[in-house]
C-alpha positions in Angstrom: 0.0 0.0 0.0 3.0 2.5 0.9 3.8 2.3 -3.4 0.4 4.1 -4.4 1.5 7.5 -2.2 0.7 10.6 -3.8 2.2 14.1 -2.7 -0.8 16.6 -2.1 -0.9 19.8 -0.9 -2.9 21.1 1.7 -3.5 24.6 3.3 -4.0 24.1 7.6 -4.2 26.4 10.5 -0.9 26.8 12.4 -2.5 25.0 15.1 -3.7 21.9 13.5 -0.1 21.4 11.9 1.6 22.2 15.3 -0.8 18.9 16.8 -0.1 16.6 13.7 3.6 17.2 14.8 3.0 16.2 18.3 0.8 13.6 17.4 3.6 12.2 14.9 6.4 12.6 18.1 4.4 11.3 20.7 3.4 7.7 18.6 6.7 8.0 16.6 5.3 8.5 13.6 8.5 9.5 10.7 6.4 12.8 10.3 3.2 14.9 10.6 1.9 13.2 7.0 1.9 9.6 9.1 0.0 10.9 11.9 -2.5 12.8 9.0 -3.3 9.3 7.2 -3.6 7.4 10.0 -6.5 9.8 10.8 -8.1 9.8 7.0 -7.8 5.7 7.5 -9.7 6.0 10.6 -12.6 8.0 8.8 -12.8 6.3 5.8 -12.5 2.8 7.4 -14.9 3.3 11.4 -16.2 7.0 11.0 -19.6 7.7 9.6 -18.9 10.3 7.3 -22.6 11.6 8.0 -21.2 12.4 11.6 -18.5 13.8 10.4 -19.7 16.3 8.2 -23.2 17.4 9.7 -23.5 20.8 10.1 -23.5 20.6 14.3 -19.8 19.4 13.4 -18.7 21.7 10.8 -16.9 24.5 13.1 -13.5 25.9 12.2 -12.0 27.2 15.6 -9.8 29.7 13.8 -12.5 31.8 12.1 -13.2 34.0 15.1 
């Protein structure tokens, strides 16, 4: 599965970069990227995307 990697580029709050870091140190993950798709498995393999997305859920918390 590692082969089919793709590089994409993705624009985050300084925050939410700053927790996949500490994420990616604390479970010694090689980088933030690791800790990122090990969340996007987790969603697209035991989330309900319905949950996910519905509007009580949708919040950004660095919109003000």
């Amino acid at each position: 599965m590692a082969d089919d990697k793709i590089e994409l580029t993705f624009e985050i709050a300084g925050g939410q970069g700053e927790w996949l870091d500490r994420m990616a140190d604390e479970y010694s993950f090689i980088d933030a990227s690791k800790a990122l798709r090990v969340l996007l498995d987790y969603a697209i393999q035991d989330a309900d995307p319905d949950l996910i997305f519905a509007d009580e859920n949708m919040r950004c918390r660095y919109c003000g």
